[in-house]
N, C-alpha and C positions, 0 to 999 in steps of 0.2 A: 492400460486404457487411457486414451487420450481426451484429457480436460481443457477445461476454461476458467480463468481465475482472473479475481481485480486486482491490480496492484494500485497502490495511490504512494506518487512521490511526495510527501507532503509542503508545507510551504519552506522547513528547516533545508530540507534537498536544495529547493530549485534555489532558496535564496544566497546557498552555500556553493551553488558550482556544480553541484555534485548530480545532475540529470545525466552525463553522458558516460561517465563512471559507472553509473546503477543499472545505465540500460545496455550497457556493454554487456557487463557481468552476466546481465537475462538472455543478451542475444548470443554468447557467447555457450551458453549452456545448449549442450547436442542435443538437439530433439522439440527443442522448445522455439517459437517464435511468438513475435509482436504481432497481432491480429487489427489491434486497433489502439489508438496512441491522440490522445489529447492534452495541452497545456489551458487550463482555465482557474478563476477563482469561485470556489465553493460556495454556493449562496446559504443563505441558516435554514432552508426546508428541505435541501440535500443532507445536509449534517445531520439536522433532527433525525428523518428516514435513517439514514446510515447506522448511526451510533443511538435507534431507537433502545438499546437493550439497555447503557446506561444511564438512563433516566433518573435521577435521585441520589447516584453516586457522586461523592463531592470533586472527582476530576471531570463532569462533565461537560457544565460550563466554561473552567479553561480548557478544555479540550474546544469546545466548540467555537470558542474564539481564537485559538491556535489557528484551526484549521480552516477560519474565513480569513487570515491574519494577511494574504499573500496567495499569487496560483501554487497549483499543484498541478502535478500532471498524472494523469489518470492513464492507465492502459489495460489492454486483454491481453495475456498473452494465454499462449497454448499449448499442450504438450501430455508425457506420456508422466503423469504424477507429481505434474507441475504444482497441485495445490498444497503437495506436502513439500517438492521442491523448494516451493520461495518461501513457505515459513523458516525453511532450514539456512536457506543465503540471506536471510531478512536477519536473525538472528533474534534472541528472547529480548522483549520489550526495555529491561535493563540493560542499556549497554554498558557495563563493569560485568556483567555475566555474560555477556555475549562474546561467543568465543574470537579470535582473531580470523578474518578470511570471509568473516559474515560482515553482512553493509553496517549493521550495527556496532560490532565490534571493531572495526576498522574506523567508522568516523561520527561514530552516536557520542553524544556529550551527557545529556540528560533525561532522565523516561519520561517526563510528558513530551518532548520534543524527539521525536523517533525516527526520524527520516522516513519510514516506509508501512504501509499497510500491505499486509496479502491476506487474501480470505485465507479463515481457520479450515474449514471444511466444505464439501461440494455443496451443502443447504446453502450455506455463507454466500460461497460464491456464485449460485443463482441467483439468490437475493439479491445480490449486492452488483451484481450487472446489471439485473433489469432496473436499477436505480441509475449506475450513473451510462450504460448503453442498451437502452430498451430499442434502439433498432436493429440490436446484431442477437438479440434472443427468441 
């Protein structure tokens, strides 16, 4: 069944080089394409919406200023299980556990600083489009 999922390269990506690397890797994958592709800086009532769930957790606040810290580039992409797809090329949030061959694993340094969001699951990735492309939903 063919989805729709957010990716966000976060500000550690773009400010390391590593957009054309990342979106290779997606464009590269059979079956899947880029739908829609933005580079902007995150304003703090995108973030709040976004990472509503951690509210009170103590990485929220440096996460949220991580993630206004610099652009990031935001995209749709598409495809036949794409949502479990990029959590699997994204790699687990620790990159020292993330395995080799994953974005993470290959050029993650630190877990607040992750290179890469992909929604967890298809609620996510509703949600999470009509946030940052409520024209394409």
């Amino acid at each position: 069944m063919s989805q729709r999922t957010l990716v966000l390269l976060k500000p550690d990506a773009v400010a390391r080089g590593l957009i054309g690397e990342i979106v290779g890797r997606v464009e590269r994958k059979a079956g899947w394409r880029i739908v829609a592709m933005e580079l902007r800086t995150l304003d703090r009532a995108t973030l709040e919406t976004h990472y509503a769930e951690h509210v009170g957790r103590p990485f929220y606040e440096p996460l949220l200023d991580f993630m206004a810290s610099g652009p990031s580039v935001a995209l749709v992409v598409e495809g036949e299980r794409v949502i479990e797809g990029l959590r699997a090329l994204a790699g687990p949030t620790d990159p020292i556990a993330a395995a080799p061959g994953s974005i993470r694993g290959d050029f993650g340094t630190i877990v607040r600083e992750n290179l890469i969001h992909a929604s967890d699951s298809e609620e996510s990735a509703d949600r999470e489009l009509k946030i940052f492309f409520p024209g394409l939903v």
